[in-house]
C-alpha positions as a printed Julia matrix, in Angstrom:
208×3 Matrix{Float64}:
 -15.52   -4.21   -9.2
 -13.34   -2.57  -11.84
 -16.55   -1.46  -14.21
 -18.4    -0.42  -11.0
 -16.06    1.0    -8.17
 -12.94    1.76  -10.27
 -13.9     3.37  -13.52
 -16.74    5.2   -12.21
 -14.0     7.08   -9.48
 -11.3     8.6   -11.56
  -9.64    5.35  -12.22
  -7.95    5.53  -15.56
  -4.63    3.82  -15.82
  -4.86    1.1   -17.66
  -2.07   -0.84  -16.25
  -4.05   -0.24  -12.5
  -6.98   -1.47  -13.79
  -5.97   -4.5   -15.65
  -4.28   -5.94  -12.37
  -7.32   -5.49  -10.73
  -9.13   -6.91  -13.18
  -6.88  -10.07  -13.7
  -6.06  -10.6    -9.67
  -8.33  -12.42   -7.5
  -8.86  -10.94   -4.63
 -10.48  -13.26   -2.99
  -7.34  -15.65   -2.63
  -5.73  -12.85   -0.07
  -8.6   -13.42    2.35
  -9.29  -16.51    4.74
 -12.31  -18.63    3.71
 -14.75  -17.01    6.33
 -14.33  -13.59    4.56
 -13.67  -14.33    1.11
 -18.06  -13.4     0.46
 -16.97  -10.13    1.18
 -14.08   -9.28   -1.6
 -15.45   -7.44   -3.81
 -17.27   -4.93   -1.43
 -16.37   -1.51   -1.76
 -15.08   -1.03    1.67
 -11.75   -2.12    3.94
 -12.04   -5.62    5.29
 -10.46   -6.3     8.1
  -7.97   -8.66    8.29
  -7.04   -8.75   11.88
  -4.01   -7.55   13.94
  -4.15   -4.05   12.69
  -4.14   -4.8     8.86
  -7.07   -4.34    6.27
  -7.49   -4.97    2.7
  -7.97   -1.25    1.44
 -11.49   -0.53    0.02
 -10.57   -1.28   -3.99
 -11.12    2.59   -4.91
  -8.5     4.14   -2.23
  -6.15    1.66   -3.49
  -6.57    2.05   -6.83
  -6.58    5.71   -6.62
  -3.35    5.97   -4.83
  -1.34    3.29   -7.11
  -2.26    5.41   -9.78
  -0.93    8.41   -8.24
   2.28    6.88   -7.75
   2.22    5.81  -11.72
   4.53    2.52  -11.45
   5.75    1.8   -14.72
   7.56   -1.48  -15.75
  11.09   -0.8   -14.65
   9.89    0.16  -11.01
  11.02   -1.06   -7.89
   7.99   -0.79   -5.29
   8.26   -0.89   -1.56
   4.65   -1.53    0.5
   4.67   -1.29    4.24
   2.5    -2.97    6.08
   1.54   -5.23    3.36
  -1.46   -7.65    5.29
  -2.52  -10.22    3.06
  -0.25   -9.45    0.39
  -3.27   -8.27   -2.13
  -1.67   -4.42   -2.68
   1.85   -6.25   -2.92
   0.14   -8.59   -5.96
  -1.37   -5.78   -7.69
   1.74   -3.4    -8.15
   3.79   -6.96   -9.02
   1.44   -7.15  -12.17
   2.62   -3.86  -13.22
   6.59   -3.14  -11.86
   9.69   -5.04  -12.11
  10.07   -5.86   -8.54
   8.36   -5.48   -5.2
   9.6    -5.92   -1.74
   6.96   -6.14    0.94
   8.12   -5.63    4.59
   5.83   -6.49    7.27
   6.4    -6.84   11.02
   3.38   -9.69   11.68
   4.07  -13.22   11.65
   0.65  -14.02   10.56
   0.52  -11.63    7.87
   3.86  -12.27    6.11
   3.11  -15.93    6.05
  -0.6   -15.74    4.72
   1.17  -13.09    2.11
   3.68  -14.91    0.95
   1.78  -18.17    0.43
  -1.06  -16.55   -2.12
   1.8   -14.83   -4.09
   3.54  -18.25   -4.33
   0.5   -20.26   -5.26
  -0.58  -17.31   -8.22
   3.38  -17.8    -9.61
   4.62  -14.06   -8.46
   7.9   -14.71   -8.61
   8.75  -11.07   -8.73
   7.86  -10.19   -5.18
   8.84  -10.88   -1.61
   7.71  -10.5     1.36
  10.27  -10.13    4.4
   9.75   -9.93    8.03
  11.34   -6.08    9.7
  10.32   -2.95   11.97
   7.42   -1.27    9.24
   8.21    1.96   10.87
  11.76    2.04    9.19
  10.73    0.66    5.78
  13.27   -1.47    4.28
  15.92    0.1     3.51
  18.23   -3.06    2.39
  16.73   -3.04   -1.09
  16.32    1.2    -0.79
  15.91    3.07   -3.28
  12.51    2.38   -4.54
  10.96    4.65   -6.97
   7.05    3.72   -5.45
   6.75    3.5    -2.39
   3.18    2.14   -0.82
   2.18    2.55    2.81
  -0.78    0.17    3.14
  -2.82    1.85    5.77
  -2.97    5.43    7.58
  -0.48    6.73    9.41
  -0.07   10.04   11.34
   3.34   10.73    9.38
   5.3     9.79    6.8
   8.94    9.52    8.97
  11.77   10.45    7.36
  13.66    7.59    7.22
  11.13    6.32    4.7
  11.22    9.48    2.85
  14.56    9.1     2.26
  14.21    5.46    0.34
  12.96    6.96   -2.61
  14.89    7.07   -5.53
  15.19    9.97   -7.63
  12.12   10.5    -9.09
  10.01    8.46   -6.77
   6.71    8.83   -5.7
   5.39    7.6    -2.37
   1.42    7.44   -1.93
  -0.37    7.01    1.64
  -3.46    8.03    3.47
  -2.14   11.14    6.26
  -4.12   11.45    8.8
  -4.15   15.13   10.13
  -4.43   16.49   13.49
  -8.0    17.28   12.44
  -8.57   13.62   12.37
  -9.57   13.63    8.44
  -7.64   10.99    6.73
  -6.09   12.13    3.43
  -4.8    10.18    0.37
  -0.77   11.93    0.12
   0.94   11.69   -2.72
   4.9    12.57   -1.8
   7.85   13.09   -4.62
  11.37   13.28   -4.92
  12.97   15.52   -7.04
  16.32   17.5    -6.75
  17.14   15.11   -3.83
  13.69   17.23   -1.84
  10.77   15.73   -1.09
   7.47   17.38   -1.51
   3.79   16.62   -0.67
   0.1    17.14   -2.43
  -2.91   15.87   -0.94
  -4.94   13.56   -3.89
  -8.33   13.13   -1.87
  -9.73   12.32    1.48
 -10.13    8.57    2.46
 -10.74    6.7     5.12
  -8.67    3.94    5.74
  -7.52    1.92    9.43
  -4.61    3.1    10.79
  -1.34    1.18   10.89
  -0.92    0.82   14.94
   2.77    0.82   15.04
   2.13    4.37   12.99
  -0.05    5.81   15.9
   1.32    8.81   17.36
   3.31    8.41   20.86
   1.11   10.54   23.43
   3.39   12.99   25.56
   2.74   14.23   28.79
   0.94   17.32   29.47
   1.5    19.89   32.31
């Protein structure tokens, strides 16, 4: 995966792709799909959550360069994998996720691999976590239709927050969003195609 699907797309950092390399990814799936891990797709996982094709994700994370003395945020974390890779690299991650399912399945593989340095908690994804705020990566694990502000606004100084946008022409687009001078600003890295977070779905208004 790393030699094949990661170095051969732009992949560089080698902090991203040694957490790749040493992670397996195959403990974040249930039995029936773990065949299917190292494909170069999204798998899905099953009440709106995927395990992002290895390329997107590694892309992004290196967008957002997380460095040692990070703290990371991921929204919408699903199995947990995304939360596992950026806990190989930063200080501290805190993984909010509003799915039962999900934030059990994630917390047991990053107990039984001995990540002691992130957590998964149970809250409204749409609001981030604000609790532990500020972060200075933020990770939104799946498209949404906007970054709201209220997540915006949990990065630090500094930060950088990476998702996939997905614009009214319907073209998903890897975002990388920073924080300096207290302002935010935004860059598009690349397309991608990536699921859609459903509580991230636009509300549909009424038309007259």
């Amino acid at each position: 995966m790393v030699g094949s699907q990661l170095r051969t797309n732009k992949v560089t950092s080698e902090a991203v792709l040694e957490a790749f390399a040493n992670l397996p990814r195959e403990l974040f799936l249930p039995e029936a799909l773990r065949g299917t891990a190292y494909i170069d797709e999204d798998i899905a996982l099953g009440g709106g959550r995927c395990m992002m094709e290895p390329m997107v994700l590694a892309r992004m994370l290196q967008a957002a360069r997380p460095g040692p003395a990070d703290i990371a945020l991921v929204i919408g974390c699903g199995s947990g994998y995304a939360t596992a890779i950026l806990s190989r690299i930063v200080a501290t991650v805190v993984a909010v996720e509003s799915e039962d399912q999900s934030v059990e399945a994630a917390s047991s593989a990053l107990s039984d691999l001995g990540l002691d340095n992130a957590v998964v908690v149970k809250g409204d994804i749409t609001q981030g976590y604000p609790g532990q705020a500020p972060y200075n990566v933020i990770l939104l694990n799946g498209t949404v239709s906007q970054v709201p502000a209220i997540i915006r606004d949990q990065l630090a100084e500094g930060g950088r927050l990476v998702a996939v946008v997905r614009d009214s022409d319907g073209i998903g687009r890897a975002t990388l969003i920073e924080r300096q001078g207290g302002m935010t600003s935004s860059r598009v890295l690349f397309d991608a195609t990536v699921p859609q977070l459903p509580e991230f779905e636009p509300v549909s208004g009424f038309a007259f």
